[in-house]
N, C-alpha and C positions, 0 to 999 in steps of 0.2 A: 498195701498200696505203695506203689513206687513214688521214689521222691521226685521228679518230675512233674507226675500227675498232684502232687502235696502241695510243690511247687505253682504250678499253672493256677491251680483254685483258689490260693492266698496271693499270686499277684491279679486273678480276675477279680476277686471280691475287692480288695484294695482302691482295683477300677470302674468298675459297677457300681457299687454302693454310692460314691458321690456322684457320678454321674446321673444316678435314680436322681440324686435328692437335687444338683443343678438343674438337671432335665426339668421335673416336676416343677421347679422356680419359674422356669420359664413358660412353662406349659400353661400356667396358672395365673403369669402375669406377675409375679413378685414384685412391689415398687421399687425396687431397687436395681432388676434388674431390669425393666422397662426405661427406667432415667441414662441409665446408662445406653442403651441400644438406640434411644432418642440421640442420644449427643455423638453418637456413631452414626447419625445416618439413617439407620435404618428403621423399619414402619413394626408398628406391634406385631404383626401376622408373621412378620417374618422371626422375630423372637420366638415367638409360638411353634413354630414351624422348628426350629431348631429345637426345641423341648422335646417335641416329640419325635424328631430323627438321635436326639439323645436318649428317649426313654426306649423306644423301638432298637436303636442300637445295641444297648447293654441289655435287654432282653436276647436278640443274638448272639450275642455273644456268650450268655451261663449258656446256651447246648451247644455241644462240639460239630453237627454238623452245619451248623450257620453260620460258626463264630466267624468265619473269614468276612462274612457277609457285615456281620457287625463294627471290625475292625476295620473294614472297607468306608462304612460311613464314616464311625468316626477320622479318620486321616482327611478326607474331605474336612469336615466340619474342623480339626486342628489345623490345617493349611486355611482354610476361611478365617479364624482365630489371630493368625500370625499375621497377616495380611492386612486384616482390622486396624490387631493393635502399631503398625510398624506406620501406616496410613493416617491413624489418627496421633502420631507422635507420641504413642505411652509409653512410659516409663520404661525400661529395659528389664526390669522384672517379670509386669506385665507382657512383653511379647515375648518373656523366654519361659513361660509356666506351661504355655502349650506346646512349645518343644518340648519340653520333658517328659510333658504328659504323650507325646509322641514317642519317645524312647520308650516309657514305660509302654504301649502300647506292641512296639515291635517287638520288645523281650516276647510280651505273651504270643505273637504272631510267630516265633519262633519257634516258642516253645509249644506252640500247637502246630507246627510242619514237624517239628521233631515226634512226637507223639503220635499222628497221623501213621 
């Protein structure tokens, strides 16, 4: 196996896996993260709704020919992210976690045109 493709599959599970389990938070209603999307503004559906364009994403993303498809939503959903938190005055932490999460995002976006 080339280390590229080694590569790509330990930074996609890196990215997946919590995305399943945030995804699934919201998909389900987490109380925790309902309090939070309440004090953002927005209505449960719409929390919901992001669970599942986050479960539906990283499901796109583990097979190579959609994964653009996947990394497509999520950059949407991480610019929704930074916009939220910079809106609702959070902490500089909090709006710089989805930038990174963004960096990590285009390394694999990358490294899936390279491989391609």
């Amino acid at each position: 196996m080339e280390i590229k493709t080694i590569l790509i599959w330990v930074l996609l599970l890196v990215y997946v896996v919590p995305s399943y389990i945030f995804g699934f938070q919201k998909l389900f209603g987490r109380k925790e993260k309902a309090l939070r999307f309440k004090a953002w503004g927005y209505p449960v559906w719409f929390m919901r709704l992001l669970g599942f364009i986050e479960v539906f994403g990283s499901s796109l993303m583990l097979y190579e020919p959609t994964r653009v498809y996947g990394i497509a939503l999520f950059a949407l959903v991480l610019a929704g992210a930074v916009y939220t938190h910079i809106k609702s005055h959070d902490p500089k932490s909090d709006v710089m976690t989805p930038v990174y999460v963004g960096l990590h995002l285009s390394v694999i976006f990358l490294l899936t045109l390279s491989i391609a």
